[in-house]
LOROMI-825618 format. One record per residue (C-alpha): x, y, z. Coordinates in steps of 0.05 Angstrom, whole numbers. Layout:
BEGIN
PAKOL      X      Y      Z
PAKOL      X      Y      Z
...
# end
This chain:
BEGIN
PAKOL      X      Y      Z
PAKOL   -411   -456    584
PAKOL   -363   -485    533
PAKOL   -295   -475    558
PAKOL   -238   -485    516
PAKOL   -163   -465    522
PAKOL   -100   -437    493
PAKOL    -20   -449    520
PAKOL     22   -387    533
PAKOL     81   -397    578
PAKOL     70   -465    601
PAKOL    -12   -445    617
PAKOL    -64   -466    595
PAKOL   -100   -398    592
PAKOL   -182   -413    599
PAKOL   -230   -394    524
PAKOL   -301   -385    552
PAKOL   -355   -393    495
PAKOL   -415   -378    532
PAKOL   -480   -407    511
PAKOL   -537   -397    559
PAKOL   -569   -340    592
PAKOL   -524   -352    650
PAKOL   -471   -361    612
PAKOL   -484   -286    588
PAKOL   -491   -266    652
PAKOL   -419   -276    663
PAKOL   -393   -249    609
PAKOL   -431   -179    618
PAKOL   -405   -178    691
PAKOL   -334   -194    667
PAKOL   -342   -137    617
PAKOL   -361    -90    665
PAKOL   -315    -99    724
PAKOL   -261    -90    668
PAKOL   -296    -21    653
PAKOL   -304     -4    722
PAKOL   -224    -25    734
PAKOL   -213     22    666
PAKOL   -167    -45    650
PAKOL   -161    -45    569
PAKOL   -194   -107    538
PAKOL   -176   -138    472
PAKOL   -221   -141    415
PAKOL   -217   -180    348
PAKOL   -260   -220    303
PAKOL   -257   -280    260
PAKOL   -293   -275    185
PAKOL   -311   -299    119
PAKOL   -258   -272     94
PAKOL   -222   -210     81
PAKOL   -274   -169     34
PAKOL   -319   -129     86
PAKOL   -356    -98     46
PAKOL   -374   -146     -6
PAKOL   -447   -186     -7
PAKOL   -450   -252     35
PAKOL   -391   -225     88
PAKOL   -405   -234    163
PAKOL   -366   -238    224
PAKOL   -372   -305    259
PAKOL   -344   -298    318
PAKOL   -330   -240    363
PAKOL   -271   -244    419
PAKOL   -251   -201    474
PAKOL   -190   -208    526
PAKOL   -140   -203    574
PAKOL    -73   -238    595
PAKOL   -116   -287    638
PAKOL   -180   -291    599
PAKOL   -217   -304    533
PAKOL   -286   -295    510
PAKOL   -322   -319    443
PAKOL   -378   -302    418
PAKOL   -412   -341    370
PAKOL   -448   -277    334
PAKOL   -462   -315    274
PAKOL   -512   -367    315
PAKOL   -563   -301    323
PAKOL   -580   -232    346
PAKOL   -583   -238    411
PAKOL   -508   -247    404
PAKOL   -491   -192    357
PAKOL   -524   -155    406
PAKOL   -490   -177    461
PAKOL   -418   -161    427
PAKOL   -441    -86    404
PAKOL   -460    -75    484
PAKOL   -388   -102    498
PAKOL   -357    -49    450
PAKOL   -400      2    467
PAKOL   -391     -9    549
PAKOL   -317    -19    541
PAKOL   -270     48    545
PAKOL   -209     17    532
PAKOL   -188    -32    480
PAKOL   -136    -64    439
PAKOL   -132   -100    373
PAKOL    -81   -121    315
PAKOL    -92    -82    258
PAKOL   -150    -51    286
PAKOL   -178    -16    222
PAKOL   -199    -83    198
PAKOL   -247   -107    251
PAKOL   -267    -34    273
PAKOL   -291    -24    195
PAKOL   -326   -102    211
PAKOL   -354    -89    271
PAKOL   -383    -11    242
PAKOL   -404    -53    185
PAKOL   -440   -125    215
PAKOL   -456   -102    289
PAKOL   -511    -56    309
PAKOL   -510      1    342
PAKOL   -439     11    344
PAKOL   -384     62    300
PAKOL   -321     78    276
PAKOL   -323    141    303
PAKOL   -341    114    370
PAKOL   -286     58    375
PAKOL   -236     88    340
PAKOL   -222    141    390
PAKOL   -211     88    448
PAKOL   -174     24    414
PAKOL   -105     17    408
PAKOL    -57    -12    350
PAKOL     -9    -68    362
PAKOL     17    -61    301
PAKOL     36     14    304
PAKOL     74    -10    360
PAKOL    106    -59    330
PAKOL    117    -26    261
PAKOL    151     34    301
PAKOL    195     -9    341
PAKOL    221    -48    280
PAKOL    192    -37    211
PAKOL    221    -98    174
PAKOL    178   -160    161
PAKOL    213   -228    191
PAKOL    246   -245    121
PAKOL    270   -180    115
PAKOL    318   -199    179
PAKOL    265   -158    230
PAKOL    216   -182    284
PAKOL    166   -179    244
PAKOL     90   -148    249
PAKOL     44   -199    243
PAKOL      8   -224    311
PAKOL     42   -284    314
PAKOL    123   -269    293
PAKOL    114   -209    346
PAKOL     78   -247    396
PAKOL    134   -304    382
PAKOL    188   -239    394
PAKOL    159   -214    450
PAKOL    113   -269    480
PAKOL    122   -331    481
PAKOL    164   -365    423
PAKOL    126   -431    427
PAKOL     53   -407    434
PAKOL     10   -435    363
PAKOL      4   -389    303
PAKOL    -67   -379    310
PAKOL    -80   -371    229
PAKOL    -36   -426    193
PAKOL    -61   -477    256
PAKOL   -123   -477    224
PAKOL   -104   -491    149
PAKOL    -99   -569    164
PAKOL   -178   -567    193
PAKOL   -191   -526    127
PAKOL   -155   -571     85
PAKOL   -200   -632    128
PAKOL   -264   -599     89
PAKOL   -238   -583     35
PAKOL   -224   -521     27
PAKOL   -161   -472     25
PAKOL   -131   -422     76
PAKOL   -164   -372     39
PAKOL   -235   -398     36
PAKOL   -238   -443     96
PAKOL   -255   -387    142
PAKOL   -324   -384    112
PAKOL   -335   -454    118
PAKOL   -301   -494    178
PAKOL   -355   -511    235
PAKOL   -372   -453    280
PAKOL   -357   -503    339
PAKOL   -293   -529    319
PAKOL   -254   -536    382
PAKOL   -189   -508    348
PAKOL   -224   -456    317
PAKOL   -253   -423    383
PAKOL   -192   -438    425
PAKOL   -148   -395    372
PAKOL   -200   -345    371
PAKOL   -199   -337    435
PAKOL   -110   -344    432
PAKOL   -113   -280    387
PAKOL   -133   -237    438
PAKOL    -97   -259    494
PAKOL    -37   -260    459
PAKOL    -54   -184    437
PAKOL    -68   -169    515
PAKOL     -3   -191    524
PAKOL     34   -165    466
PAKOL     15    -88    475
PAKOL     45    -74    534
PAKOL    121   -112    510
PAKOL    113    -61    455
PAKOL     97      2    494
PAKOL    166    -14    538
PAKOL    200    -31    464
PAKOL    186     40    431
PAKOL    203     75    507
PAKOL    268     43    500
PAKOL    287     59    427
PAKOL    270    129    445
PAKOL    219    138    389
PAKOL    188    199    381
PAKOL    135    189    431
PAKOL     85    229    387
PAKOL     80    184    334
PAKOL     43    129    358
PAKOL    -14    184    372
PAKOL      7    208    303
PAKOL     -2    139    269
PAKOL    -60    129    302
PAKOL   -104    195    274
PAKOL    -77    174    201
PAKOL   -104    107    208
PAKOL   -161    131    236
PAKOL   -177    188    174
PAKOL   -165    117    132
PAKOL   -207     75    163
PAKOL   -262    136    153
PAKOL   -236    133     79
PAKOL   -245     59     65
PAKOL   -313     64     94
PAKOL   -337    110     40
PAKOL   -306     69     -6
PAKOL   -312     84    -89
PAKOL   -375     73   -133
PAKOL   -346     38   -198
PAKOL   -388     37   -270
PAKOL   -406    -37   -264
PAKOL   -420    -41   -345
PAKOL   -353     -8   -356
PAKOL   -318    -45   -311
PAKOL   -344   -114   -341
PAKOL   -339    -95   -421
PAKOL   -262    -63   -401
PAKOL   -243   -140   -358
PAKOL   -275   -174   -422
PAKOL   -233   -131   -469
PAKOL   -172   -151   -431
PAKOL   -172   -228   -436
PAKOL   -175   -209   -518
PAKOL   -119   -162   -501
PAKOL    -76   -210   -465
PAKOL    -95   -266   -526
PAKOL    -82   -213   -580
PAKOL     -4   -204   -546
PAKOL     -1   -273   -527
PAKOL    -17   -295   -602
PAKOL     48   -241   -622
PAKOL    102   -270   -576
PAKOL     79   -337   -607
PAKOL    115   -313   -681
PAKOL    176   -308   -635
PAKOL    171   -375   -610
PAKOL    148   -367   -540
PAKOL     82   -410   -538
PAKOL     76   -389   -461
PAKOL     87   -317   -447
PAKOL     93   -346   -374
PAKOL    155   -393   -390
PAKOL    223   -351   -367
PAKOL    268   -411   -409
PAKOL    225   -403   -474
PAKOL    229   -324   -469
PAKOL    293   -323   -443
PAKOL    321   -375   -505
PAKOL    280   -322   -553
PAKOL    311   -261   -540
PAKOL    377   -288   -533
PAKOL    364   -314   -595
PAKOL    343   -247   -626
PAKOL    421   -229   -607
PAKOL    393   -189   -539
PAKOL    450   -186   -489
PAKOL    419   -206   -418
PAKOL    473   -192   -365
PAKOL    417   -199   -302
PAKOL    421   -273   -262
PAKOL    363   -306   -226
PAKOL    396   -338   -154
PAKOL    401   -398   -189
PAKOL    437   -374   -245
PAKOL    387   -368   -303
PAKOL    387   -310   -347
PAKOL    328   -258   -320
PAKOL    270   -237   -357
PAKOL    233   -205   -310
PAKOL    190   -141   -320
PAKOL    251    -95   -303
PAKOL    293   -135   -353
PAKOL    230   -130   -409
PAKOL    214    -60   -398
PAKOL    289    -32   -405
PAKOL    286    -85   -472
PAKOL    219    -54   -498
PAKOL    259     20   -486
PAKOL    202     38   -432
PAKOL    209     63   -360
PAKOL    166     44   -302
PAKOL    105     82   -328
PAKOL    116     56   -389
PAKOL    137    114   -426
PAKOL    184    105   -472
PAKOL    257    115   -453
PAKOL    281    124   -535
PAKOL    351    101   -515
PAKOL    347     36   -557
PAKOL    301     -1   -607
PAKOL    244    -25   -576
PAKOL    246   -100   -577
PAKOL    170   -132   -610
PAKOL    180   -189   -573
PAKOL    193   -163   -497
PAKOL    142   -112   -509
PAKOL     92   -167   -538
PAKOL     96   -203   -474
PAKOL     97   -144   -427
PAKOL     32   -128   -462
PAKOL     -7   -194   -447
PAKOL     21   -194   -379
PAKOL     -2   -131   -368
PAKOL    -69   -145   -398
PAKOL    -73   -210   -351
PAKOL    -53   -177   -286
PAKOL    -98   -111   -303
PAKOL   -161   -159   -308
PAKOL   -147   -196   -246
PAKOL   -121   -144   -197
PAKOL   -168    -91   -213
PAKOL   -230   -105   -259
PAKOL   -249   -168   -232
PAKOL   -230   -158   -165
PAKOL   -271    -95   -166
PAKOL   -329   -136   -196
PAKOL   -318   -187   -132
PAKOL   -317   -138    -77
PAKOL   -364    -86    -88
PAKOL   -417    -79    -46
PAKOL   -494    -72    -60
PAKOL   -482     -3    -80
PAKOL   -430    -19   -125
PAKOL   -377     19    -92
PAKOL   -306     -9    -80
PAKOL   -269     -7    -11
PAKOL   -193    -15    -20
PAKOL   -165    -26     33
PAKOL   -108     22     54
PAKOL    -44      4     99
PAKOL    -32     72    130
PAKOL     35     41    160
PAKOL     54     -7    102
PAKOL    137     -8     82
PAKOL    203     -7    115
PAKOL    185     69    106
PAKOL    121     76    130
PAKOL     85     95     56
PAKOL     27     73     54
PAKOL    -13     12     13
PAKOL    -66     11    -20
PAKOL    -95    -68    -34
PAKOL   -164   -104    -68
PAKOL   -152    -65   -110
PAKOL    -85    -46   -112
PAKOL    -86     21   -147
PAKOL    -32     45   -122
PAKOL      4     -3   -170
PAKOL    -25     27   -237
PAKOL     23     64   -283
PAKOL     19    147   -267
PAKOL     -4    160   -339
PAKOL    -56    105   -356
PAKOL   -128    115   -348
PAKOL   -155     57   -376
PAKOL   -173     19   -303
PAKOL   -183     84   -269
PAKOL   -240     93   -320
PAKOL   -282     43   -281
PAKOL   -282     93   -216
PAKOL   -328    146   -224
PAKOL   -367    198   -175
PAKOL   -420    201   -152
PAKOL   -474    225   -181
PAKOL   -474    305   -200
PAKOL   -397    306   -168
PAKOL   -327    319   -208
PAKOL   -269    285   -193
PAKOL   -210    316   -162
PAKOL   -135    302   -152
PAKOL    -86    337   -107
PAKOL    -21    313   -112
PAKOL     49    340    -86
PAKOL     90    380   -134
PAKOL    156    337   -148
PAKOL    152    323    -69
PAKOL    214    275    -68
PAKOL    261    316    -98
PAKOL    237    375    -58
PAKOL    248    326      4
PAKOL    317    310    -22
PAKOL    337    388    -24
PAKOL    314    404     48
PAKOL    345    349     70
PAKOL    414    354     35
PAKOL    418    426     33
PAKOL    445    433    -37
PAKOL    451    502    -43
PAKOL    439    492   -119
PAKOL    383    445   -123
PAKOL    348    489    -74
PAKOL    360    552   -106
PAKOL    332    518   -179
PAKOL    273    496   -137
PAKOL    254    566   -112
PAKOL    267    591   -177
PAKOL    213    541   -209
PAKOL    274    511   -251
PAKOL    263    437   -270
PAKOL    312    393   -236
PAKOL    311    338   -289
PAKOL    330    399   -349
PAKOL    383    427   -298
PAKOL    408    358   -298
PAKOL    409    345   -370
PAKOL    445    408   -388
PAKOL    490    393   -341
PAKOL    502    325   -370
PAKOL    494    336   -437
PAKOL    508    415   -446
PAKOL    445    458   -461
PAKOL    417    432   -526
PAKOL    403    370   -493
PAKOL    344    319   -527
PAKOL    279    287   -497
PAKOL    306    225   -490
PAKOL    376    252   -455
PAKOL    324    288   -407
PAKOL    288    213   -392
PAKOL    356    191   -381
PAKOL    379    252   -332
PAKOL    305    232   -301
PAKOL    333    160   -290
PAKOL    401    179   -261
PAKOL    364    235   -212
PAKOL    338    185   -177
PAKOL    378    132   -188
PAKOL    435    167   -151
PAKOL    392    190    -99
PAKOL    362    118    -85
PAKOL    428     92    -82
PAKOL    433     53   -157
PAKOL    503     59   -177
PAKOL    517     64   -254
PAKOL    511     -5   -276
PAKOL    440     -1   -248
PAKOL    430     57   -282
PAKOL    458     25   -354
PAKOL    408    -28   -346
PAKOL    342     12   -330
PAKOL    368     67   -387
PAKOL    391     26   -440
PAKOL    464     72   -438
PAKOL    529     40   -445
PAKOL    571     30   -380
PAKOL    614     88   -393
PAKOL    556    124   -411
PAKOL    531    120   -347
PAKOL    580    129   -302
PAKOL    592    194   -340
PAKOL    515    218   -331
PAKOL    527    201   -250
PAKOL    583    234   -250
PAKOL    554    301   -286
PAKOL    498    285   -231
PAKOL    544    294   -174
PAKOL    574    353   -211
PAKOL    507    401   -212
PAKOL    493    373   -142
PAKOL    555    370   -103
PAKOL    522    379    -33
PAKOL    479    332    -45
PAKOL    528    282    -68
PAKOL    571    294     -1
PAKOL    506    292     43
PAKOL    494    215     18
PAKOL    565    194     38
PAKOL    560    223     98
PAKOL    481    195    120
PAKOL    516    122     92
PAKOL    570    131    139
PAKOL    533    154    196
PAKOL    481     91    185
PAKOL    541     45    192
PAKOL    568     79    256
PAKOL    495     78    284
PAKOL    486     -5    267
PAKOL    450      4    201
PAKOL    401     52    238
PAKOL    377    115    216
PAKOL    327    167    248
PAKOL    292    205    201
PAKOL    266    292    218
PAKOL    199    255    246
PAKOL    240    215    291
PAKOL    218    141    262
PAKOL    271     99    273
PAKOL    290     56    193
PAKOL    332     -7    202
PAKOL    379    -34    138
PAKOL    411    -95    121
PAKOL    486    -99    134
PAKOL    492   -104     56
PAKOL    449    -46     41
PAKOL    463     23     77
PAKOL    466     43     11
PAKOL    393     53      9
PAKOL    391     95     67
PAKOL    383    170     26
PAKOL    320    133     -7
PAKOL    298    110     55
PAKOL    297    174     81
PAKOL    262    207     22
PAKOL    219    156     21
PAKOL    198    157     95
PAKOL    197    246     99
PAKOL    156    235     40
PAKOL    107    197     72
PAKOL    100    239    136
PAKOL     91    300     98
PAKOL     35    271     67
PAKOL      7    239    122
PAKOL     10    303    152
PAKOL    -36    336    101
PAKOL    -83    276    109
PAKOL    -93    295    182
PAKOL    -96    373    159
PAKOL   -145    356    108
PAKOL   -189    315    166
PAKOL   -189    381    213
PAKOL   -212    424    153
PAKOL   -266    374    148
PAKOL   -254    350     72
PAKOL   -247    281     90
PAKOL   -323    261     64
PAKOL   -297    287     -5
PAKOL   -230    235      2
PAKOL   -232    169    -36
PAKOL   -160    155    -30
PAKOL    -96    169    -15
PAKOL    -51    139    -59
PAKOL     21    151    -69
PAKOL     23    232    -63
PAKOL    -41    239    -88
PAKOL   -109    252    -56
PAKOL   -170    229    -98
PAKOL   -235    267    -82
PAKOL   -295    284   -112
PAKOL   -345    338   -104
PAKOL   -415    367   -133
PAKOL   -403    403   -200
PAKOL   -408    477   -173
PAKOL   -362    461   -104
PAKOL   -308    412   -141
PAKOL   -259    478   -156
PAKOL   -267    509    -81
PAKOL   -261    437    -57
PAKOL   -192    424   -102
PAKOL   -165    481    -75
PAKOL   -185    472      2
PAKOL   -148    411     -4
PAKOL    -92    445    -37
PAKOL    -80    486     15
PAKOL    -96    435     66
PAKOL    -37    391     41
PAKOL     11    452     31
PAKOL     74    466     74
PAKOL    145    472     78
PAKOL    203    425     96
PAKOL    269    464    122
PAKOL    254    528     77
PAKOL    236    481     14
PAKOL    159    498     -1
PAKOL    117    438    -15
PAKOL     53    452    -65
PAKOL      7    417    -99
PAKOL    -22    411   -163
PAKOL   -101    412   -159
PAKOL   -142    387   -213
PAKOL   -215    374   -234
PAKOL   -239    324   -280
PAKOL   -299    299   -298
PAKOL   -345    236   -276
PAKOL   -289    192   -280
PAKOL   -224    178   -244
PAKOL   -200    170   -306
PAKOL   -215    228   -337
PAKOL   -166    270   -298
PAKOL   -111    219   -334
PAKOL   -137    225   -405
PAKOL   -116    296   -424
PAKOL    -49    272   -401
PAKOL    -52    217   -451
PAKOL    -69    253   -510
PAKOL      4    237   -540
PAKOL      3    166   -518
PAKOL    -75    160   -550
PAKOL    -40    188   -614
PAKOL     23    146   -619
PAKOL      7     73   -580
PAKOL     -1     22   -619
PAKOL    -50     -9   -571
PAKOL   -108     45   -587
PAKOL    -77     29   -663
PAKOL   -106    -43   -640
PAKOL   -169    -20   -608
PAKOL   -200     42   -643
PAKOL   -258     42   -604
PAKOL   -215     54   -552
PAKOL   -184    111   -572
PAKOL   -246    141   -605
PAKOL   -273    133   -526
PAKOL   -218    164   -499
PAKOL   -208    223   -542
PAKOL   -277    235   -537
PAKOL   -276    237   -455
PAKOL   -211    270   -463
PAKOL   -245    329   -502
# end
């Protein structure tokens, strides 16, 4: 036996790394007097890295523990040991883990014989724990969730961060503190005593937080709650999404050109680096642009808020027609965009499919401050509502549709039931459109398109806590300008406007708390109860649709899911069951929230994800310049799009 061992509290707590028949003797006897005792056991592996499902992954070592105890197993080194850790899982009826999905999805994946559905059931979160108790991140002025700031919290403050302690034996072989794991020796005496720290610190850690979210009085149903949504999303991620690998590789070739093309453009400007904020910022100042936003340090900003309100487009990139659009900020949003698109999504697609070619995002069911969810490698939750373009490369599989089901204006819905504006709700029952009522309001009844975009902005500008000189800078509208929209805003919606004052006042009194109708507990910074109405929104938001996530599981849909992302669910379906399938999910997803309805919008498409985007973008196919630029293109997507 190989014994190692790792400090908490002034111990030295013992790492056992067995290596001979006895050796495994031991082990199997310590794992079943813990099953016999019913005494829950931590679990966790160490990788490759962080793409499961991708060729060449494979755990390396396998840990289990409790406050007194660690055990590694070597399963790289064989099969007898990847054996040995599947009868461990399997034998075990209680566990533990930190951001379980991840090594439950490993260990479904690289061990035999054992399941999600099997371990799932019978392994605990840390994080939940954690992320319920406080929800910040430790530079966001909260404990943070990560193993080792919580274990620091709630531990011990001087045990070792078990990840960034290893970066100096990566850096030793020369690699980074992304690829190292792969590489550094299997027997590295570091490396198995922080193996083995991870799990003992999680033994430790669970119980801390259990006390913790008794003694905020959290809604003690949530941590079963968060538990079944990570669970459906682990299920999710497993199934993962079969991309069109040719596709896929012509679209990420396509965008270098793309992000050349624009790059080349900004160059007639005088910006030889599309990257450099003091070239870009000394060009449009130059081009008489007035930039009133500061970087900490006291440069002007050009970041892609600044450039999108300069190019006249919103977040989605429509446009805002409130200005000229300037050639320059757009030229340089464009290559960025190009740039990012190619590495976020088409190459990263191209890296971590598996042998199947389908894609596995992985999905944070308990992400923000507010509990939305995240969606990473790729991150599609990131892509622009309208454009298809990426989601082009995600197709179904073959003989199914695609399908989307996605929440009817759920936010301000949410911000109705919660406010009880007698207006906005009666408008929503009557199947008005808020953003019109708000426009007329604004700008009397023969309002324009673009005043509509702008009553869009100050909707939920007001609502998210952006004052008017936030608003002037995302709209493009004079100062006066838009402090008069806000103030038409507050007008149709007076309830609404009192209910925000009052929630900002009441998050003060409660020490920049708030408790939203699912009884999470949201923390704020001092500076920032402000944002409290959006955090709210936000949050309710979430739990609604979490909600359907767990009603589309017990209508057993879930094996048609591909991913939740934002409101949306992404399914697919065989040609003659995609309609009945849309609609089961539909209804699955459908309630009500205080007397507000909350439906959906089902849809079908074709092969593609992208084709359910496309007939959307039949305007922006006939008026972007960038299908002006790329015919082919165009001709592609009108072609899908009919």
């Amino acid at each position: 036996m190989i014994t190692h061992s790792f400090p908490v509290l002034g111990q030295d707590i013992p790492v056992y790394v067995p290596q001979t028949a006895d050796d495994f003797r031991l082990f199997r006897q310590y794992v079943t007097d813990k099953a016999n005792a019913g005494e829950r056991v931590a679990f966790d592996t160490e990788s490759t890295g962080l793409a499961t499902f991708s060729p060449g992954y494979r755990i390396r070592v396998a840990q289990f523990g409790t406050p007194e105890q660690a055990w590694a197993l070597q399963t790289e080194k064989g099969p007898e040991m990847r054996e040995l850790a599947s009868w461990a899982l399997r034998t075990l009826p209680a566990m533990v883990a930190q951001n379980r999905n991840f090594d439950l999805l490993s260990s479904d994946r690289h061990l035999p014989g054992v399941t999600l559905e099997e371990l799932a059931p019978k392994t605990l979160d840390t994080y939940i724990f954690s992320h319920l108790s406080d929800p910040r991140r430790k530079d966001q002025g909260g404990v943070g969730n990560g193993l080792k700031d919580a274990s620091a919290h709630y531990v011990d403050p001087s045990a070792p961060d078990t990840a960034a302690g290893l970066y100096e034996e990566f850096h030793k072989i020369g690699h980074t503190r992304d690829t190292g794991w792969a590489y550094i020796d299997i027997d590295n005496p570091k490396y198995l005593s922080y193996a083995g720290g991870d799990v003992i610190l999680t033994s430790r850690l669970l119980p801390k937080l259990q006390a913790r979210v008794r003694e905020l009085g959290i809604n003690p149903s949530l941590p079963d709650f968060e538990h079944a949504v990570g669970y459906v999303c682990a299920l999710i991620e497993r199934r993962g999404m079969r991309i069109n690998r040719e596709y896929t590789t012509q679209l990420s070739a396509e965008l270098l050109e793309e992000s050349a093309k624009w790059a080349e453009e900004a160059k007639k400007y005088g910006v030889a680096n599309v990257n450099s904020t003091k070239q870009l910022s000394e060009a449009l100042l130059g081009m008489g642009e007035h930039i009133p936003e500061r970087t900490d340090g006291g440069a002007v900003q050009v970041n892609g808020k600044v450039l999108k309100r300069l190019a006249d487009v919103d977040k989605d990139w429509d446009p805002i027609e409130s200005r000229t659009p300037n050639p320059l900020a757009m030229a340089v949003l464009r290559s960025k965009r190009a740039s990012k698109w190619r590495t976020s999504y088409t190459e990263a697609m191209l890296r971590t499919a598996d042998e199947n070619d389908r894609v596995h995002p992985k999905i944070g069911a308990l992400a923000a401050r507010t509990a939305r969810m995240s969606i990473s490698d790729p991150p599609f939750q990131q892509l622009p509502s309208g454009k298809w373009e990426v989601r082009h490369c995600v197709v179904a599989d073959p003989g199914h549709r695609m399908i989307s089901v996605d929440y009817s204006s759920v936010e301000p819905r949410v911000m109705a039931a919660l406010s009880g504006d007698e207006k906005m709700t009666a408008a929503i029952l009557r199947g008005d459109d808020l953003h019109n009522l708000t426009a007329a309001s604004v700008y009397g009844p023969d309002f324009t398109p673009g005043q509509r975009k702008v009553a869009k902005v100050v909707q939920l500008g007001v609502a998210y806590g952006g004052g008017a000189a936030t608003i002037a800078a995302q709209t493009g509208l004079t100062l006066q300008a838009a402090q008069a929209a806000v103030k038409g805003y507050k007008r149709t919606y007076p309830k609404l406007a009192r209910y925000i004052r009052a929630l900002q006042g009441q998050v003060i009194r409660d020490g920049y708390t708030l408790r939203t109708p699912s009884g999470r507990r949201l923390v704020f910074d001092r500076d920032a109860a402000y944002a409290s109405f959006n955090g709210e929104i936000q949050s309710t938001a979430r739990d609604i649709f979490a909600q359907g996530l767990l009603e589309i599981h017990a209508r057993g849909l879930t094996p048609h899911v591909l991913l939740p992302v934002h409101d949306e669910i992404v399914a697919d379906a065989t040609d003659n069951q995609a309609h009945e399938v849309a609609r089961e999910i539909g209804e699955a997803m459908t309630m009500s929230l205080r007397g507000i309805p909350l439906g959906t919008d089902p849809d079908v498409g074709g092969s593609s994800w992208g084709s359910l985007y496309m007939r959307k973008a039949s305007t922006m196919i006939e008026n972007d310049s960038w299908y002006a630029a790329n015919p082919d293109a165009a001709r592609a997507a009108e072609e899908a799009r009919k």
